[in-house]
C-alpha positions, 0 to 999 in steps of 0.5 A: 500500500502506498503511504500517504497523508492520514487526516481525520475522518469525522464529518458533517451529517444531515438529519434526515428522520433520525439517520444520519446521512454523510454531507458529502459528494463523490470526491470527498467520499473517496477522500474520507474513505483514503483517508480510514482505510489508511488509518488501518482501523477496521470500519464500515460504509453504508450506501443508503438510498431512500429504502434504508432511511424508512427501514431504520424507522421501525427498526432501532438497531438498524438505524444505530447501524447506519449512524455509528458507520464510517460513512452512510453515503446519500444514496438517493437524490431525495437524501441530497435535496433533504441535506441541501436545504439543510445547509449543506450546498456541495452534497450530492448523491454518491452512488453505490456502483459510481462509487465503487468504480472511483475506489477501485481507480483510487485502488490501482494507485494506493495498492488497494486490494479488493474481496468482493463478497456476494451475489449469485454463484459465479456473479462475483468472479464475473465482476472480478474478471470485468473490474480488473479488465477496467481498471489494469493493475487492480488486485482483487484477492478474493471472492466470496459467494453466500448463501442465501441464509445467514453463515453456519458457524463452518461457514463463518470460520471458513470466510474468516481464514479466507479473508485472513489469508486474501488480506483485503483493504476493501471488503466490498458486500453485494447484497441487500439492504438492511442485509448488508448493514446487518452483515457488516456490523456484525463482521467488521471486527472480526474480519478486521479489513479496513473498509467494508462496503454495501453496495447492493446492485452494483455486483449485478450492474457492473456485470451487466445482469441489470441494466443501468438507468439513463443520467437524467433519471439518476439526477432527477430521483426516478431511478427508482422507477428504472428498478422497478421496472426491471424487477416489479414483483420484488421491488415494486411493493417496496417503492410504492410504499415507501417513497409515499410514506418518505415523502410524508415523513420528510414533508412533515420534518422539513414544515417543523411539524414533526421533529426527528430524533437528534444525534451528536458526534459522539453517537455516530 
């Protein structure tokens, strides 16, 4: 790994219904995430899109996983907007496969070594094959395909030792959210690997199994409807319903109608 300059890597965050949401942008979320992983000290980031801040809502211990992370990245356009009016004018969305192609250019430099854990048999040595013919002199040392349950404790201590023996910087995890989360909080200490990442789709986008949405969409906060169109049975339910409960939610946050739950440094 390539030395360099280690500053801190504590941040602003907006408030959105009680989750702290990272004011960032795509530069200063490669920067903060440089900056960890050069620390050496064991950490998680959590890619959050408008679904993840409505599931914290009825799950505590969820949220407190996405508040005590390294960085909970705005995700969605709609968590931007809430953030912008916040205050914080230079936040932007940082989406999980953009940001996870911008680490792995940042990685060919540093000497960064990926493990990309999830998806279906076979989807991850794809992305391994397709991210190192993208990005030459990219070091992926391992890969990982789960079950769809949680590990059985052979299986746990059988990741352990290949993570052990891989030594990643970055542990990218390509499942679902809250899945993801609820993985990484639980392993982040044990893996001991500087950097965990739940990215979600982005194992199937960057391999071409899904499809991505045009730029307009992405900018325009209707990327959600690219999805649903391309898998309605699983996530159609989900839109419709949670969009117009966040919608209700934050409308009555921003009007001071309702006030959601305050966080401190200290707790996150």
């Amino acid at each position: 790994m390539v030395a360099h300059f280690k500053e801190e890597v504590s941040h602003p965050r907006a408030n959105v219904l009680g989750v702290g949401i990272s004011a960032i942008n795509m530069n200063r979320a490669v920067e903060l995430a440089d900056n960890h992983i050069a620390r050496c000290k064991p950490g998680y980031v959590c890619v959050s899109p408008v679904h993840a801040v409505m599931e914290a809502q009825a799950d505590p211990v969820f949220k407190s996983i996405l508040n005590h992370s390294t960085i909970t990245t705005p995700d969605g356009m709609p968590l931007t907007w809430v953030g912008r009016l916040q205050g914080f004018r230079d936040m932007d969305r940082v989406y999980g496969p953009d940001f996870m192609l911008e680490m792995c250019r940042l990685s060919v430099t540093r000497g960064y070594r990926q493990f990309l854990y999830g998806g279906k048999p076979g989807v991850a040595e794809k992305l391994r094959d397709s991210l190192v013919a993208r990005f030459p002199g990219l070091q992926v040392s391992g890969t990982y395909t789960p079950p769809f349950r949680p590990l059985g404790r052979e299986e746990e201590a059988d990741l352990i030792a290949h993570v052990a023996a891989a030594r990643p910087h970055i542990f990218w995890v390509g499942l679902s959210t809250p899945k993801q989360e609820r993985f990484m909080a639980r392993y982040v200490s044990r893996l001991n690997v500087p950097l965990m990442v739940g990215v979600g789709a982005a194992f199937d986008f960057h391999t071409g199994n899904l499809k991505e949405a045009p730029r307009w969409m992405k900018r325009s906060g209707l990327q959600w409807l690219h999805r649903m169109a391309q898998e309605p049975r699983r996530l159609g339910p989900r839109y419709l319903t949670t969009n117009p409960r966040f919608l209700f939610a934050i409308a009555l946050q921003l009007s001071g109608l309702s006030r959601p739950p305050t966080f401190s440094d200290s707790e996150l």
